[in-house]
Each structure stands twice: as structure tokens, then as C-alpha cells.
N, C-alpha and C positions, 0 to 999 in steps of 0.2 A: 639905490635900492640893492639891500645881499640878493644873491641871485638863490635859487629856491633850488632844495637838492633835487626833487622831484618831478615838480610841474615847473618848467622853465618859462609855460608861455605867458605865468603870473609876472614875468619880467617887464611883459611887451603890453601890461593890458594900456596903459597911454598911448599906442601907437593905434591898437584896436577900435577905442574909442574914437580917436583920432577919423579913419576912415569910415566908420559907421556914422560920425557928425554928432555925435553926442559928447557933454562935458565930462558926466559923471559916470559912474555903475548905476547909482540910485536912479538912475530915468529911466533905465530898466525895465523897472518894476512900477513905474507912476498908476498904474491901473490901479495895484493894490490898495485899499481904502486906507488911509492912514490912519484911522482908529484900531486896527487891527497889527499894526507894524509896532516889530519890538522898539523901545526906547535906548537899549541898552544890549550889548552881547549876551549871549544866555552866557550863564555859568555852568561849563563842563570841562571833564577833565581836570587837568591839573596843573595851568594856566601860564602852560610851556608846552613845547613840542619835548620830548621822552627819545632817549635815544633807544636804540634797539634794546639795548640790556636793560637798561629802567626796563623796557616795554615787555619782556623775559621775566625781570623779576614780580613786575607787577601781576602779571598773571600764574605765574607760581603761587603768590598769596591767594589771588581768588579759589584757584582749583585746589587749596588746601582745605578750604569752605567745603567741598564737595563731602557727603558723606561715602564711607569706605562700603564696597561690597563682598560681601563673603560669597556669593553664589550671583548666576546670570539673575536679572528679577526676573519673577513670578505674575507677572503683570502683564493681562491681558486687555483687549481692546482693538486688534487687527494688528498690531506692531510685534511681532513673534520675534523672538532670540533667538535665531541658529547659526550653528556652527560654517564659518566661511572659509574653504582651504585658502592658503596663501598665496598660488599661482594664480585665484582668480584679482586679487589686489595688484599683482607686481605686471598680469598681462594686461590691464587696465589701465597703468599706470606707466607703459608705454607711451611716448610721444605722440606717435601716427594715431593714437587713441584719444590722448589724455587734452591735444589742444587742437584737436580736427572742429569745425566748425559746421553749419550746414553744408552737406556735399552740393551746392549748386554749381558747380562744374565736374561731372562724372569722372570725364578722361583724367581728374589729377586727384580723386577720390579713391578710385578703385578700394581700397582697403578696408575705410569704413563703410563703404557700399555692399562691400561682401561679408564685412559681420554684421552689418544691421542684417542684409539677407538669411545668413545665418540663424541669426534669432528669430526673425522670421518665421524661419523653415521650424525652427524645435518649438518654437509656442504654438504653431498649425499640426504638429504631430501630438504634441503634448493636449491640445484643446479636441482636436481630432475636425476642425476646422481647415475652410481652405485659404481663407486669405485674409491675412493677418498684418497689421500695419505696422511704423516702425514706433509705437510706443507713444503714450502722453505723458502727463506729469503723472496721476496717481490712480488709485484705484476712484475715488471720488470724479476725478476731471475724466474718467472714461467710461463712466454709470450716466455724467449727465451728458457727453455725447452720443452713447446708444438712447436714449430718450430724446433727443431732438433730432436725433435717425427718423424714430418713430413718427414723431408728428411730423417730417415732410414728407415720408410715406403715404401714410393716411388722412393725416388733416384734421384728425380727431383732436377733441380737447381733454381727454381723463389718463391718468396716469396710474396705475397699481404698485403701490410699494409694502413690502412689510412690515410688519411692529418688528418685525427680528431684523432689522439693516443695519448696518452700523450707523449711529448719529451722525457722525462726522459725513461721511457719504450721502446722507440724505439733504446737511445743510448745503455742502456744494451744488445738489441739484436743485434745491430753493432758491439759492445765489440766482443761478442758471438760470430758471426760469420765471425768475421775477419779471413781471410785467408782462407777460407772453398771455393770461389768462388760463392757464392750464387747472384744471384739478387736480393736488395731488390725494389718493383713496387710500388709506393706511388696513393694510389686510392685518386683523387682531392675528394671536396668537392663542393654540389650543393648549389644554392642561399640559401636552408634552413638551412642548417649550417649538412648537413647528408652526406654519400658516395653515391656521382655519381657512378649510377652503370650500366648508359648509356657504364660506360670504362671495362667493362666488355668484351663486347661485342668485345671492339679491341684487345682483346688477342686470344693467341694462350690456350687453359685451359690444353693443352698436357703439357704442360710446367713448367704450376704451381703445386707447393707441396702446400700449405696453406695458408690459404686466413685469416685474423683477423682482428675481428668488435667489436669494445669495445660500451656496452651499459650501460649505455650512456656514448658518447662520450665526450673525453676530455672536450670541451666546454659544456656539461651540456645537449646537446642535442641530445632525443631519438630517434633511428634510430627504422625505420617504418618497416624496410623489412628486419628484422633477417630470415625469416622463407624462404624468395626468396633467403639469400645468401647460408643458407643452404642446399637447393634442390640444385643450383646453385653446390655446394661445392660435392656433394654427385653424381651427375650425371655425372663426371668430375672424381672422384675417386680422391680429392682435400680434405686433411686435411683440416677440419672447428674447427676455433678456437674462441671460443667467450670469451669477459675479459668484466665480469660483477661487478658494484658493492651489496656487498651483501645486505644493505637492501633494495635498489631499487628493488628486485626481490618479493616483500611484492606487489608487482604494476602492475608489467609485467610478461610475459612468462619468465619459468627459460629456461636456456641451455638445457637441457635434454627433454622437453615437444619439443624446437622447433628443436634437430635432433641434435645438434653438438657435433660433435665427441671428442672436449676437453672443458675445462671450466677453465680458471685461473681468479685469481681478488686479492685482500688483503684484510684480514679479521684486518685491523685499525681499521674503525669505528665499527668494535663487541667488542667493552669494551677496546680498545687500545687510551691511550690519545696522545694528540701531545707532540713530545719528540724530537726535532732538528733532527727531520728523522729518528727515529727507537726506538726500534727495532721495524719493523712491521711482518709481515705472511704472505706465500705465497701462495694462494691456487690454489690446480691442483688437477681435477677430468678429468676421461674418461666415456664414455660409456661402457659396457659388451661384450666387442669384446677384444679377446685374443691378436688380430694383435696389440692392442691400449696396453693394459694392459702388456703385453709382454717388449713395449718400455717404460712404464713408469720410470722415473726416481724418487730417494726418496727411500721413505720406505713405507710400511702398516703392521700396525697391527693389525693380525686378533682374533677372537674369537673361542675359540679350548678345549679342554676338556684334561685333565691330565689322570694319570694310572688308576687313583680311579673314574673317572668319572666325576670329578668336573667341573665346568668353566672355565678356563683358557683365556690368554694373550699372544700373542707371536707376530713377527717379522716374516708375510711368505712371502715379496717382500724385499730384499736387494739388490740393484742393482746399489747399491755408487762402487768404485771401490777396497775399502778394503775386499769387498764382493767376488769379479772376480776378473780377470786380465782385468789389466789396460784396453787394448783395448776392450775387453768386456764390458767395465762398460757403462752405459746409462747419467752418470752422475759423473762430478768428484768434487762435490761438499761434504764434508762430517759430515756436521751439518745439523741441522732445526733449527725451530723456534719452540721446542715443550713447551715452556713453556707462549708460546702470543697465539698460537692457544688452550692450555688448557682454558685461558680467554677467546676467541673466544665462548669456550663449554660453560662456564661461562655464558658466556651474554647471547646465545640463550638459554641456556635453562630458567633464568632470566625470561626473556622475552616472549618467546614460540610464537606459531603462531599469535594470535592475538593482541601479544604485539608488535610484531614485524612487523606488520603493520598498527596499532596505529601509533607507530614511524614516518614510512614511511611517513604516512600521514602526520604526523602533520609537518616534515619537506617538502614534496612539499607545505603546504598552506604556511607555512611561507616565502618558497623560491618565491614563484608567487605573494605573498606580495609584498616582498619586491622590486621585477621585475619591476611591476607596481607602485609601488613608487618612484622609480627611474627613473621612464619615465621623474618626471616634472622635473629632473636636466640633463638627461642625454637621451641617445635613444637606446635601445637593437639593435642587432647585427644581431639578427636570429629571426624571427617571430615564430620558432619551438619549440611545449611543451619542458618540459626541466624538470631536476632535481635534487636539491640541488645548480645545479653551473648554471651562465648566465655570458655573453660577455654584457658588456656596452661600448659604447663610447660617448668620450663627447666633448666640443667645444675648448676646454681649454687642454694643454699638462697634461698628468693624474699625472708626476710627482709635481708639483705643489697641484694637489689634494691631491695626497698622504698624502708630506709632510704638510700641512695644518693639514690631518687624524689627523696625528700621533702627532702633536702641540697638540690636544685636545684627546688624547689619545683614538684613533680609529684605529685601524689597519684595511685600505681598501681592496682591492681584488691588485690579481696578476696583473702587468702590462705587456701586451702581446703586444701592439704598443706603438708608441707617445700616442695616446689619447685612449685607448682600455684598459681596466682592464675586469681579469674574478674574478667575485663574488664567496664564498659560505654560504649560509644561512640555518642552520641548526635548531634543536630545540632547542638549545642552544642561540640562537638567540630572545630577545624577542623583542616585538612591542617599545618600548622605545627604545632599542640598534637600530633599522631598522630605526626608525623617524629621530631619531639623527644622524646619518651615511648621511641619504637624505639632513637635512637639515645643515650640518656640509660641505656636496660637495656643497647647492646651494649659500654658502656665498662666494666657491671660482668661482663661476661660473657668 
């Protein structure tokens, strides 16, 4: 048998078998029904192994397929284009960073203990939260663990989400709680594109576990009355969940200033580029209430001093379930994202307060640019400030626009009806890319 370049222990499987007491591979698998078992190798590839360069060239032709872009897109949805400096790439891509593993032994972590902490420290200033954990997968996988926060809180079975959530977000929390018999209660949306909260009033609040108000909302539009869901949420003894994005908080009241008792969102736009959907960061912060901190799911790393008195790093919330027994665990999830939230620390610190609403700003003037320029092709949705994102609709099926876009190499905003697309304009966006977008939709119009 050639010996394998790679996997060498493909040399030894007869000796493997051998000590296990079996003949073949195929006894393996005897379980498997054999009505169900291929007859034949599938057909893939290209019915050889490719040596690197094949494997170079071959993919050169694919990414030739890719369409060309003239400008960042314009496509919203929660995945925003901004600008990422390049020491947050290259300090990431440091060793001690880049193949650190879980830090289950502290004393030869230190490093990455002190940037998760780090990040830590800027999304609990940033949130205006105290204790903030080291990250999940996304913004969806940390909406649906402050909601089963909620229900072993209280023990209630109803749940409050908006018509304004992001879809994507609300099917991870579906996933999530399937089978568990929860209510989820979908709060409509009033004429300004915000949560009617007229439907408040027709519940029962005995009822509800946790109520969640993402700011701003899916469509791009600021809700006015964080600070009434919270009292609301608080007088009711109603887990408050608020899913904010982080640098729109350079603008508005953070979570913590206005009462709520959890805070998730995705730390993408802090120096994360667009990548076919990840990997992004999950961020989940509570308030200093043990009942909260207790359930949290994750980990924290805290700061702690050694025998000699030094500074130290360690891991004092473990509460995955290689931690506990199984039904103890608060979370059976057993990774993070601690190497996108280290970039996270990266970018704020980059940035710092004032830079980082710089930012903000300069993405809402852009985006209200652009709003308003698009009035003379199209007509907004919602009369409601807004941020980063807006709903347009136009007279004309928006697929037809699109494709047009994308003919002159523009990528439009998301299509959410026939004639409805949502925008996003960032700083990455400049006055030349926004003119041409306008006047590229007013030739199909």
C-alpha cells in the first residue's frame, strides 16, 4: 500500500482492525439498514486527488464566476460593511491569539485570559453593564440564551418578541425552544415602523418571562420607549432583554443606564469584515444581581492575584456542561468566539470613546443621505429617525432593480417584498457610491 501524504494512520488500518477483532471497515457500520447504504462511491470531484496547483487553479476559475464590485453593497439585514483598521487583522493573527485554544489551564493562558478580560471590560463600559461574559457564537445564539435565563428565573411559560426582530434571530430562538412548550407572543408594529405597545396592555404580565426590544430595530428604526418597556418589564418581575447594536450606542441610551436586566447584540461591526456569515460574536451582559449572574450561561474571566501577590487571569464562571452535570449546565454549548471578540477589544480600543462616535456619526449622516436621496427614485417606508438601515419601496418589482444593480456592478439592499428592499449605508459608503446607486435604480424606474 503507497503510504498516504497526510493521514499516515490510513497505512495501519489492517493492524487497527486487527486489535479491535474485526475483518473489515464495513462491520463498522452493520447497524446501518442496508436499504439505505450507497451501492457505488458517490461521484465527486475530479476522480483523482489535485495537487496544490490544480487545487490553486481550480479555484481561480470558480472566483472568476464571482460578480465584480464597484462599491461595498448596500445590503442590509443585520450584516453591516465597515471599515476594519489593519492592526486589528495582523494583532489577531498573532500566534498566542490565532491557535490558543480553550484557556483550561490559567497559569499557561495568561494572554488570552487578559484579552478576553479586556473585551470584557469595553462591552461592560460600552453596554454600561457590569458583568459581561467572554462571548457566544452570534447575536441570535445570545437572544436565545437570555430567554432561557428568563424561564429558569421565573418559570413562566410566554415569551415577547417583536414583528421588528430580525428573522434570522427569532428562528435560532424557535430552534432553541422547541419542545420546551413556551409561547412565543409576536408584539405588531405601529404605522412608524416601532412596537405597538398599545398590545401590552391586552396581556395577562402574570404570564410573561421576557419581553425583547432590539434597538434599533430590524428595519433600521429607533424605538422611542426603551426606558417604558423596561419599568414595564421591572414592575411585572418580567426579564428585560434588550439586543442592541454596538456602535449605535455612541448615540443612544446604553442597556444599563436604561434598567435592563440583560443586553445581547453582535460585536461584527467592531473590526469583524463580511465573511458568508461568520464567524461573528455574541455578546451577553447582565446587570449585578446574583439571581441574573447565577443563570448566566458561557464563561468569565476574572482578575485575581496569585501566591506571590501578582496579577492574575483565571476562569470564575464555568457553567458549560463539562463544568456540571449535564442537567445543571445553563448552557450546552461548549466553544466561544474568543478569538472575534479579542478583535472586538481591538477595535474599541482603536477607536475609544470619541472615535467611536465619530463613527456613529459619520455613519447616520451618511445613511440620512442617502434616505433622502432616494426619496427622488423611490419612497421610505417608515417616517421614523433610523440607523444605518431604511425600508424603501418603489413602483417597479425591486427584483428587476436589483438585477439591473448588479448588471453595473452594485449590490442593492435586501428584498423584503415585491417592491420593498432594506438598505444599509455605512461609512464605507461614500457620496459617489450613494449618487450612483440613486441614479443606477432611477433608469430602471
Amino acid at each position: 500500500m503507497d503510504m498516504h501524504p497526510w493521514l499516515p494512520n490510513l497505512n495501519q488500518i489492517r493492524q487497527m482492525l486487527d486489535v479491535i477483532g474485526i475483518n473489515d471497515v464495513d462491520e463498522l457500520f452493520y447497524d446501518i439498514p442496508q436499504d439505505i447504504l450507497l451501492e457505488s462511491p458517490v461521484e465527486v470531484g475530479y476522480n483523482k486527488p489535485l495537487s496544490e496547483e490544480e487545487i490553486r487553479q481550480r479555484l481561480e476559475q470558480v472566483k472568476q464566476k464571482n460578480r465584480k464590485l464597484k462599491y461595498p453593497p448596500f445590503l442590509g439585514g443585520g450584516a453591516c460593511q465597515h471599515s476594519v483598521p489593519s492592526v486589528v487583522k495582523f494583532i489577531i493573527s498573532r500566534s498566542e491569539f490565532y491557535t490558543a485554544y480553550t484557556p483550561y489551564q490559567p497559569e499557561i493562558n495568561q494572554g488570552l485570559l487578559q484579552a478576553l478580560f479586556e473585551y470584557q471590560s469595553l462591552i461592560a463600559e460600552l453596554l454600561e453593564m457590569e458583568v459581561v461574559n467572554s462571548s457566544h457564537y452570534d447575536w441570535g445564539s445570545s437572544l436565545a440564551e437570555a430567554i432561557m435565563m428568563g424561564l429558569r428565573i421565573n418559570s413562566r411559560k410566554k415569551v415577547l418578541l417583536p414583528k421588528s426582530i430580525n428573522p434570522l434571530h427569532k428562528q435560532v430562538v424557535e430552534t432553541w425552544l422547541a419542545g420546551k412548550e413556551v409561547n412565543l407572543v409576536e408584539i405588531p408594529v405601529d404605522q412608524e415602523g416601532r412596537m405597538d405597545l398599545d398590545f401590552l396592555d391586552k396581556l395577562d404580565p402574570t404570564e410573561v418571562s421576557s419581553i425583547y426590544v432590539q434597538q434599533p430595530n430590524y428595519f433600521g428604526v429607533w424605538e422611542t420607549e426603551m426606558e417604558y418597556i423596561a419599568d414595564w418589564a421591572r414592575k411585572h418581575n418580567i426579564v428585560s432583554v434588550a439586543g442592541v447594536s454596538p456602535i449605535s450606542l455612541a448615540l443612544v441610551k446604553s442597556p444599563g443606564e436604561l434598567g435592563y436586566d440583560i443586553a445581547v447584540g453582535d460585536g461584527q461591526e467592531l473590526g469583524i469584515p463580511l465573511n458568508f456569515g461568520g464567524p461573528y460574536t455574541g455578546i451577553f451582559a447582565t446587570r449585578m444581581d446574583m439571581k441574573l449572574v447565577r443563570q448566566m450561561p458561557g464563561r468569565i474571566v476574572g482578575m485575581t492575584e496569585d501566591v506571590k501577590g501578582e496579577r492574575g487571569f483565571t476562569l470564575i464562571l464555568q457553567t458549560r456542561e463539562q463544568f456540571a452535570r449535564r442537567e445543571k449546565a445553563t448552557s450546552n454549548i461548549t466553544t466561544n468566539e474568543a478569538l472575534v471578540a479579542i478583535a472586538n477589544a481591538v477595535f474599541l480600543s482603536l477607536l475609544g470613546k470619541d472615535g467611536l462616535r465619530e463613527l456613529a456619526e459619520e455613519v447616520y449622516k451618511r445613511s440620512h443621505y442617502a434616505a433622502k436621496k432616494m426619496e427622488l427614485v423611490g419612497k421610505r417606508k417608515w417616517r421614523s429617525d433610523f440607523f444605518e438601515e431604511f425600508v424603501m419601496s418603489f413602483e417597479k418589482e425591486y427584483n428587476k432593480i436589483h438585477l439591473h444593480l448588479l448588471n453595473k456592478g452594485i449590490h442593492g439592499g435586501l428584498k423584503l417584498g415585491p417592491n420593498e428592499a432594506l438598505f444599509c449605508v455605512t461609512e464605507v459608503h461614500s457620496k459617489e457610491a450613494i449618487d450612483e446607486l440613486v441614479e443606477s435604480i432611477g433608469e430602471v424606474i
